[in-house]
C-alpha positions in Angstrom: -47.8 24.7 -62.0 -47.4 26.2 -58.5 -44.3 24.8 -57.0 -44.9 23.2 -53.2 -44.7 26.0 -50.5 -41.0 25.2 -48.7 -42.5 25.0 -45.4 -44.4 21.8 -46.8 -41.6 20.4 -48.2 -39.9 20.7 -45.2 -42.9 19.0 -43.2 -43.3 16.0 -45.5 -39.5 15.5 -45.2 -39.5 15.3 -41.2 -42.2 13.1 -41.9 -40.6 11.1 -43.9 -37.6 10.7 -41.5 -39.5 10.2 -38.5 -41.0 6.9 -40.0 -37.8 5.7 -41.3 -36.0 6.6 -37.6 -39.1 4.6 -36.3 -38.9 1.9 -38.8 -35.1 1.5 -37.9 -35.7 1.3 -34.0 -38.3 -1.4 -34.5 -35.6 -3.2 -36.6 -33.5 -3.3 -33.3 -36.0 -3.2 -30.8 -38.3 -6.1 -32.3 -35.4 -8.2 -32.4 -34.5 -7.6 -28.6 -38.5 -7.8 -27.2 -38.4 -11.3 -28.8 -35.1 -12.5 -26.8 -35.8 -10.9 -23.8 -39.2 -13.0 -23.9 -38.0 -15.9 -25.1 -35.7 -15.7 -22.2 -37.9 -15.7 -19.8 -37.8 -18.6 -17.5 -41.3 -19.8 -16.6 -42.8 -19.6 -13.0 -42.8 -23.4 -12.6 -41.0 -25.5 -15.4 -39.3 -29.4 -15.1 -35.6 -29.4 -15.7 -36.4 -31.9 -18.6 -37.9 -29.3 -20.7 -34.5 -27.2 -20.7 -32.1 -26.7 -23.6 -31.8 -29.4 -26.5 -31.0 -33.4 -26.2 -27.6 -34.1 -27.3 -27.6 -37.9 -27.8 -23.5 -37.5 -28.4 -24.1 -39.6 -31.8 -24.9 -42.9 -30.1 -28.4 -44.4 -31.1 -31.4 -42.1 -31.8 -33.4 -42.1 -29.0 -36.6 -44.9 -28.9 -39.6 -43.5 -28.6 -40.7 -43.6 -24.4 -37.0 -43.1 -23.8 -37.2 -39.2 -24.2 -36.9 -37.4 -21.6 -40.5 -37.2 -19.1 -41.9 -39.7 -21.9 -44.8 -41.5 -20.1 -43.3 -44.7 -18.5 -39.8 -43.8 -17.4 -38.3 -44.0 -13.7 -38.5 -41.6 -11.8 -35.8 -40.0 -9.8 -37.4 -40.8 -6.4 -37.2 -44.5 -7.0 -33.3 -44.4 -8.1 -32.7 -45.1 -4.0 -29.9 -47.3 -1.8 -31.8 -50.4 -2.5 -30.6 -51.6 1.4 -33.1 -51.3 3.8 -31.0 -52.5 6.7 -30.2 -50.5 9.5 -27.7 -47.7 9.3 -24.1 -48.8 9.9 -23.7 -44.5 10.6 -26.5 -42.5 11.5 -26.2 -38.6 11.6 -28.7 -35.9 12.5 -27.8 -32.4 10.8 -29.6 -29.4 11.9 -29.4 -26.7 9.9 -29.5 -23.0 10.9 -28.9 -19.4 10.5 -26.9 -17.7 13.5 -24.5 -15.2 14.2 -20.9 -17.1 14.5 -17.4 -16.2 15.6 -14.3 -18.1 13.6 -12.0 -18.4 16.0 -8.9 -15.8 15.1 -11.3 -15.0 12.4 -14.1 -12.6 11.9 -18.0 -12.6 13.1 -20.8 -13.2 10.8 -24.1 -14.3 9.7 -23.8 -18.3 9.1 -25.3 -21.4 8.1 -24.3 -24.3 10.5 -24.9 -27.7 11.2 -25.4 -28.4 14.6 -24.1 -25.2 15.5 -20.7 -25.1 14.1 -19.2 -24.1 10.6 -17.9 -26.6 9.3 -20.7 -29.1 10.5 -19.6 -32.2 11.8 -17.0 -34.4 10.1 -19.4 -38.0 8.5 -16.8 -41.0 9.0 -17.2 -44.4 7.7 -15.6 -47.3 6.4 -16.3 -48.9 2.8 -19.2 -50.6 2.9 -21.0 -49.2 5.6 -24.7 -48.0 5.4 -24.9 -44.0 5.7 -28.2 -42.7 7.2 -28.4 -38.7 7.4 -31.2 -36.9 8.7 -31.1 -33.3 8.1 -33.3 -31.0 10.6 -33.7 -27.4 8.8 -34.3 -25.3 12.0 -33.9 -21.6 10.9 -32.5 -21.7 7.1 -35.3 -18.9 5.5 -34.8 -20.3 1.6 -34.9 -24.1 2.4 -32.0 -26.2 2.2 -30.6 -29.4 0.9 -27.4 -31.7 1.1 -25.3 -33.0 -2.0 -22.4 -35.7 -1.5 -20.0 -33.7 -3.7 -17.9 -36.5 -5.2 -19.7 -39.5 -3.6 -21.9 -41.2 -6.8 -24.8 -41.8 -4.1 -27.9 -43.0 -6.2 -30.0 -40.3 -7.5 -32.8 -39.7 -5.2 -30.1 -39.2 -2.6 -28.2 -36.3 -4.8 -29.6 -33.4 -3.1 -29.8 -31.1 -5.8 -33.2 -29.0 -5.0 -35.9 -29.1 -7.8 -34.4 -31.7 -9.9 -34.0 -34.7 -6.8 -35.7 -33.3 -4.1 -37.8 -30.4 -2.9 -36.1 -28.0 -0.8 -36.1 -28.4 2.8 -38.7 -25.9 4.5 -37.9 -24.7 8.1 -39.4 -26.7 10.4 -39.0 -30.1 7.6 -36.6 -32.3 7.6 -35.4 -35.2 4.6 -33.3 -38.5 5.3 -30.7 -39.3 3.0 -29.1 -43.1 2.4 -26.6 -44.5 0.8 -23.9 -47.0 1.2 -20.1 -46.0 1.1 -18.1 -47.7 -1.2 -16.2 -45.3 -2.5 -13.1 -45.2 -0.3 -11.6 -41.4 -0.3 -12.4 -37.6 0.6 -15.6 -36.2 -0.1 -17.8 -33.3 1.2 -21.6 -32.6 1.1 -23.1 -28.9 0.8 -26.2 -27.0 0.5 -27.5 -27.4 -3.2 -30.5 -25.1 -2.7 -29.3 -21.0 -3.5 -25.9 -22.8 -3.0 -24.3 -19.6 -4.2 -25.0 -17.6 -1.0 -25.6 -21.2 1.3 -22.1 -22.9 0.8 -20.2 -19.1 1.1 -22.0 -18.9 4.5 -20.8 -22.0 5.7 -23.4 -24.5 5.1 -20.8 -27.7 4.7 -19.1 -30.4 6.1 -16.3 -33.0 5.7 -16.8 -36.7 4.4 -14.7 -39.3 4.9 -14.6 -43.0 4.0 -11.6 -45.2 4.9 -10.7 -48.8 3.9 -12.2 -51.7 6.7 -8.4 -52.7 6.6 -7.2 -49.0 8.2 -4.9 -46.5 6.2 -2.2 -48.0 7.3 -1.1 -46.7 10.3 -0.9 -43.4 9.2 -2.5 -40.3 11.2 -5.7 -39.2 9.9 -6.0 -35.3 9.2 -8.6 -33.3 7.8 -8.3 -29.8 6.4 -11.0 -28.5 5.1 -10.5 -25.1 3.7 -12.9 -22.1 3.7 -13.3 -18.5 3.0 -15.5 -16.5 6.2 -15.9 -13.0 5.0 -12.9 -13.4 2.7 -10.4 -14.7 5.4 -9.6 -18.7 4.7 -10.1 -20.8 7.5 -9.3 -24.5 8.1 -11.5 -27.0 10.3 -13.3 -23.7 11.0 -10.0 -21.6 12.9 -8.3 -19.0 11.0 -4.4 -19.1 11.0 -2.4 -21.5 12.2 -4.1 -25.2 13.5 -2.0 -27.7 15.4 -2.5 -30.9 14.8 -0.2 -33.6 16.9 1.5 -36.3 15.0 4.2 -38.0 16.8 8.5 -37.7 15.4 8.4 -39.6 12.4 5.0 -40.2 11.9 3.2 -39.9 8.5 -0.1 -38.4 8.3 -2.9 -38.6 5.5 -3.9 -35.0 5.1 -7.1 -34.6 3.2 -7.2 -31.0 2.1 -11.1 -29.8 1.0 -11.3 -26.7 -1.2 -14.8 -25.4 -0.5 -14.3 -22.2 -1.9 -15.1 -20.9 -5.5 -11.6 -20.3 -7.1 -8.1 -21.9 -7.3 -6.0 -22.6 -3.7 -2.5 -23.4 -3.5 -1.8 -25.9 -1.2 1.9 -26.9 -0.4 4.3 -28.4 2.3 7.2 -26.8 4.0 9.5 -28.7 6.5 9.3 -31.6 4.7 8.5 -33.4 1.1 5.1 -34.7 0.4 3.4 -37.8 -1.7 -0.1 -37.1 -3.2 -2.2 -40.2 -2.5 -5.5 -39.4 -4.0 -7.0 -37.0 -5.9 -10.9 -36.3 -6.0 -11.2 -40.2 -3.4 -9.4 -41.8 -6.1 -5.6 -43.4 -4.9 -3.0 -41.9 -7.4 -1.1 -45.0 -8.8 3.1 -45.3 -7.4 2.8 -41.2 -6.4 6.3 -39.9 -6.2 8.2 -37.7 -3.4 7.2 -33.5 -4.1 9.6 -31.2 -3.3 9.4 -27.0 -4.3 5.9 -27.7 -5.7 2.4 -27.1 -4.9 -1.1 -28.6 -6.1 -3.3 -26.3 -7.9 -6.5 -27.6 -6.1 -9.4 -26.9 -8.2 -12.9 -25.6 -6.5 -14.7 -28.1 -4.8 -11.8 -31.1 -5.3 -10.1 -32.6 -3.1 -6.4 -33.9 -2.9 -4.6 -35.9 -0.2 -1.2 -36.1 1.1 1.2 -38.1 2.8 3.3 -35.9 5.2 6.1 -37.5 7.4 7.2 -35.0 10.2 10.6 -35.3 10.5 12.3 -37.7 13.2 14.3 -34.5 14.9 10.2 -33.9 16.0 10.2 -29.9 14.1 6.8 -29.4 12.9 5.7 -29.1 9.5 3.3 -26.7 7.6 0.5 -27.9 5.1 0.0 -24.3 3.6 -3.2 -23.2 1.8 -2.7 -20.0 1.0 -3.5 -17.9 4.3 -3.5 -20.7 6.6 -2.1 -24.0 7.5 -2.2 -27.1 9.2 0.8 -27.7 12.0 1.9 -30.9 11.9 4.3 -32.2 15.1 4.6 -33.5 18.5 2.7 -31.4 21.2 3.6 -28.0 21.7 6.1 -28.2 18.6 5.7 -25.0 16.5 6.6 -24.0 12.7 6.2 -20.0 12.8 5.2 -18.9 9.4 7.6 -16.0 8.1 6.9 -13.9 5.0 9.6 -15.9 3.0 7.0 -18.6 2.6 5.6 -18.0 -0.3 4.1 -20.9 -2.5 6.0 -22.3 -5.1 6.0 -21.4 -8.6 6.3 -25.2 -9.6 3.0 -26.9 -9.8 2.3 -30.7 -9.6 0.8 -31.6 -13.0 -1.0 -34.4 -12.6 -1.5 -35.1 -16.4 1.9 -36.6 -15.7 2.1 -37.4 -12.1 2.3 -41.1 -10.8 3.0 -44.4 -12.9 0.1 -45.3 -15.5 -2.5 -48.4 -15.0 -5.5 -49.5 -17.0 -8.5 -47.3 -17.0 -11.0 -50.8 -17.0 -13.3 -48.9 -19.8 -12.3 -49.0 -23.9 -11.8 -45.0 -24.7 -11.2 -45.5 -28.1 -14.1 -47.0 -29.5 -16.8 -45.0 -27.2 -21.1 -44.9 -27.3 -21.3 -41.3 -27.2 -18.9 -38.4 -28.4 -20.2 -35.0 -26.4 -18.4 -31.7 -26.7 -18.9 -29.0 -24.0 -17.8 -25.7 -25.2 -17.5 -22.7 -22.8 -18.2 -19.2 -24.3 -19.7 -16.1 -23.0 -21.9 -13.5 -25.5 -24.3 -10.8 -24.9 -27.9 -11.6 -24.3 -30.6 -12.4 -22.0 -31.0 -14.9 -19.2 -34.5 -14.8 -17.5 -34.9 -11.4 -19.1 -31.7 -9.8 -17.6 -29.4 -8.6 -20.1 -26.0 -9.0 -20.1 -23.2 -10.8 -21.2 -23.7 -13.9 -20.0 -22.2 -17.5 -20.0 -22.8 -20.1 -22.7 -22.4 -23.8 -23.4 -22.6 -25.1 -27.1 -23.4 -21.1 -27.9 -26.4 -21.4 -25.8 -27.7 -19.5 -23.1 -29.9 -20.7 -20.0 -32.1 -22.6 -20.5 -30.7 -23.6 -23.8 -27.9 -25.8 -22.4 -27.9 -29.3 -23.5 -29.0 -32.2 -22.3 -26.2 -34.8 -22.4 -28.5 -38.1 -23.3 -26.3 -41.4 -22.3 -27.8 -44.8 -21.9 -27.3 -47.2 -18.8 -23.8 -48.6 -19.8 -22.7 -46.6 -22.4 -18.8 -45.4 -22.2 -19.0 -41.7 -23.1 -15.7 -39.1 -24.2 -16.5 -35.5 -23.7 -14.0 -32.4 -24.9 -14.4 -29.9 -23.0 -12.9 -26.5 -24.0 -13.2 -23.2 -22.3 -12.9 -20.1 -24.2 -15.0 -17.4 -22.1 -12.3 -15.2 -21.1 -12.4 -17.1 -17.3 -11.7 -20.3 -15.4 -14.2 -22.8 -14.5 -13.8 -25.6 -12.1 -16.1 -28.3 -13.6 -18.2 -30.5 -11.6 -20.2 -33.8 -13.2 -22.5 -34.9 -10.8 -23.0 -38.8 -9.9 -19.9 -39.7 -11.6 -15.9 -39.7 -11.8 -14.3 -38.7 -14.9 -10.6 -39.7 -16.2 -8.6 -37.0 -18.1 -7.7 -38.5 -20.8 -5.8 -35.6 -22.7 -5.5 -31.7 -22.0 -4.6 -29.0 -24.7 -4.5 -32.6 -27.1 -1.4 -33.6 -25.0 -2.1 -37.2 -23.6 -2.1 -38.6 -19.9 1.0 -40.4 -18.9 0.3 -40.5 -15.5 -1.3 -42.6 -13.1 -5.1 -42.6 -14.4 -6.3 -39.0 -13.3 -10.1 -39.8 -12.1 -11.8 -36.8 -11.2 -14.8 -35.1 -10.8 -13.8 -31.4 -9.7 -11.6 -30.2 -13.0 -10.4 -26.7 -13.0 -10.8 -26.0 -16.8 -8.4 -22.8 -17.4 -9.8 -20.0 -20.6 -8.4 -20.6 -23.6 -7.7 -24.7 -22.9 -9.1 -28.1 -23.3 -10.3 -31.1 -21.8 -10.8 -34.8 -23.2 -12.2 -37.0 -20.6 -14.6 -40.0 -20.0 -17.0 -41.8 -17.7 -19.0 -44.6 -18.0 -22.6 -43.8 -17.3 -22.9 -47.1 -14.6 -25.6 -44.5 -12.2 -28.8 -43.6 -13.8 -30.5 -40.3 -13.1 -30.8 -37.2 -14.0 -27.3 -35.3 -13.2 -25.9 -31.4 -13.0 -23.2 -30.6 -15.1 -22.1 -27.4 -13.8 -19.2 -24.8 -13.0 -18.6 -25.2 -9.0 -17.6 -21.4 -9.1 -21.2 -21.3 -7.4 -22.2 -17.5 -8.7 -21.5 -19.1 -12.0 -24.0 -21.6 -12.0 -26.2 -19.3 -10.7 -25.6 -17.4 -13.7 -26.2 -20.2 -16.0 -23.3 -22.5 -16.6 -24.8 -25.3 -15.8 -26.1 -28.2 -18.1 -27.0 -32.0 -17.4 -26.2 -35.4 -18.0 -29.7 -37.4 -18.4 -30.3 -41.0 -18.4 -33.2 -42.6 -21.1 -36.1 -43.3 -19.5 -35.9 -41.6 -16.2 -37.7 -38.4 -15.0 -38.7 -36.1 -11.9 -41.4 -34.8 -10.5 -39.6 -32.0 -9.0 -39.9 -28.6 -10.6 -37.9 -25.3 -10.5 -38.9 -21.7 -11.2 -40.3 -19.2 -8.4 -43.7 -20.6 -7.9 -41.7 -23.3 -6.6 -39.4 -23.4 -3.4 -36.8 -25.1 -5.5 -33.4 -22.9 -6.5 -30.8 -25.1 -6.6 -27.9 -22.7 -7.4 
């Protein structure tokens, strides 16, 4: 026979390769067209549709106890049951405008009632809070979350899972009652990664009816404007008078997204609370500072010396001044903080916890990672919990009294500063190495890479609750899961056909 001309060998051979080189890219590309649509978020979706439910081996769930199963409560009747008049009433009006920082830089803001920080909320335990907040000029909406403060949770703030935002020209009320003595803060919790950086916070306070004691009262609430820290809204240096041999509570507020040092030099230094919660029999600090974790909180007890020479409360690139009038504490380039760091695993004398750790309802584990994918059809390598991507982040399912124990480890190559809504937490063990200290409650815990966390709560605040990094462009690229309550939903809705982005 004929042999085949080589020219049609050759043809049916290029063929031949083509639909193999096409077969193989389908095997890759088929693969990726189904992630990057199963990624995609949808234009108007209910945070209770998000990632699996994680019951944490307690009971299965009954059915009409899943979450949005007909029935349940929803969010907007989890209120302060008080209808009394306000004990404190604020008005916050919220804005966009150009501000100077004094000794700082110019920029575009957020403020309340003009000024960045807005205005300090005081009140004593028990007193009714009313807040009104006014959104004059913010374009995106805006909100206000009690960071810390386990108000109920139609008061949380957190846009498209409590509330809708804030439109200009709206305005929402907000109540609760304060009985959680301590140092707290509320923020913007709509686009809070670009709201919070631009200023859109504020200081709260709540001290006992009794008094603190005599002590002076300081606040120092610590912000980054155009990356230049600032405290109580000045750059640099900001007297504050406390008489000779005075002590003074200094409540320091890390607003910011990362790690601040905070220290004392002139004098030692007691921390007295961590995250609102009193440390138990805190002891004098000396060539030490506290690693203050984003969003937490920490005070200290500062006596300026009897001889009347001020004293520095450092936070790495400004300070507070502490002395008489007119007293001064230069800073020089030999202060530097410390290498020593207060561990608070270990810090203060230890007391009971009031809740049974050992024997708890629900066992969660919260596993940080970070692997290549898609999130809303962006590809990338992007942050995970359980292995999951956003939206597939679990739903932590707890029942109204249960005592839960969460590990949390973090192996993502970064650090995350971990924020449960709604609720205080107390570190029970990090890196498997138990708490001696006084009980460490928190609810801002700076979770280094490559280290665990055991901690617990008891779920006493039903809702539906962010559990999120408070490195705010983190949770805005997906580290964020929640903590859900059987039996309660929300109305509220996420997604762009929505006005609702709460990170």
């Amino acid at each position: 026979m004929p042999s085949e001309p080589t020219a049609g060998r050759g043809s049916r051979r290029a063929r031949v390769r083509l639909v193999a080189a096409l077969a193989a890219a389908l095997v890759v590309l088929l693969p990726l067209a189904w992630l990057w649509a199963a990624s995609l978020v949808p234009a108007s979706y209910s945070v209770m549709t998000m990632g699996l439910v994680d019951v944490g081996g307690g009971a299965a769930l009954a059915h009409g106890h899943l979450p949005g199963a007909a029935g349940g409560r929803d969010v907007t009747t989890l209120v302060e049951p008080d209808q009394d008049s306000a004990d404190v009433e604020v008005t916050l009006t919220a804005r966009r405008q150009k501000v100077t920082v004094p000794g700082g830089p110019t920029l575009t803001a957020y403020t309340l009632n003009g000024t960045t920080p807005g205005p300090t909320i005081r009140a004593q335990e028990g007193d009714l809070v009313q807040v009104t907040l006014v959104n004059e000029s913010v374009p995106d909406g805006t909100s206000l979350h009690w960071h810390g403060i386990d108000v109920p949770n139609a008061e949380d703030g957190v846009a498209g899972v409590t509330q809708d935002a804030v439109p200009i020209g709206g305005r929402h009320v907000y109540r609760f009652r304060a009985m959680q003595v301590g140092t707290y803060w509320y923020h913007s919790h709509q686009v809070s990664h670009e709201q919070v950086i631009k200023g859109l916070l504020g200081a709260v306070v709540v001290t006992p009816r009794g008094g603190i004691g005599g002590d002076v009262d300081v606040v120092g609430l610590a912000h980054l404007y155009a990356g230049r820290r600032a405290v109580q809204g000045r750059s640099g240096d900001v007297p504050v008078e406390v008489p000779a041999g005075k002590t003074a509570r200094v409540r320091i507020i890390n607003t910011d997204n990362g790690i601040m040092p905070v220290w004392v030099s002139g004098a030692t230094f007691e921390v007295a609370a961590v995250d609102g919660t009193d440390v138990n029999r805190p002891t004098p600090v000396e060539g030490a500072k506290v690693a203050l974790a984003a969003g937490g909180r920490v005070d200290l007890r500062v006596r300026v010396p009897a001889s009347g020479a001020a004293v520095r409360v450092e936070m790495g690139g400004a300070a507070l001044v502490l002395g008489p009038a007119g007293s001064a504490a230069p800073a020089t380039p030999a202060m530097r903080a410390p290498t020593g760091v207060v561990d608070l695993l270990t810090y203060g004398s230890p007391a009971p916890l009031g809740l049974d750790v050992d024997h708890p309802d629900r066992r969660f584990t919260y596993s940080i990672g970070r692997r290549p994918g898609f999130v809303n059809g962006r590809p990338g390598v992007h942050w995970t919990v359980n292995g999951k991507m956003f939206p597939g982040a679990p739903m932590f399912m707890v029942a109204e009294g249960d005592v839960a124990v969460m590990h949390i480890d973090n192996h993502s190559g970064e650090t995350h500063p971990m924020h449960l809504h709604g609720h205080h937490v107390v570190v029970l063990a990090r890196d498997g190495v138990k708490a001696t200290g006084s009980p460490w409650w928190t609810d801002s815990l700076e979770v280094g890479n490559n280290q665990t966390f055991d901690v617990a709560f008891v779920a006493d605040n039903p809702g539906i609750w962010l559990d999120h990094c408070h490195n705010l462009p983190h949770a805005k690229e997906g580290l964020t899961a929640h903590l859900m309550y059987e039996g309660v939903t929300t109305r509220f809705r996420l997604g762009r056909d929505t006005p609702n982005t709460p990170e």
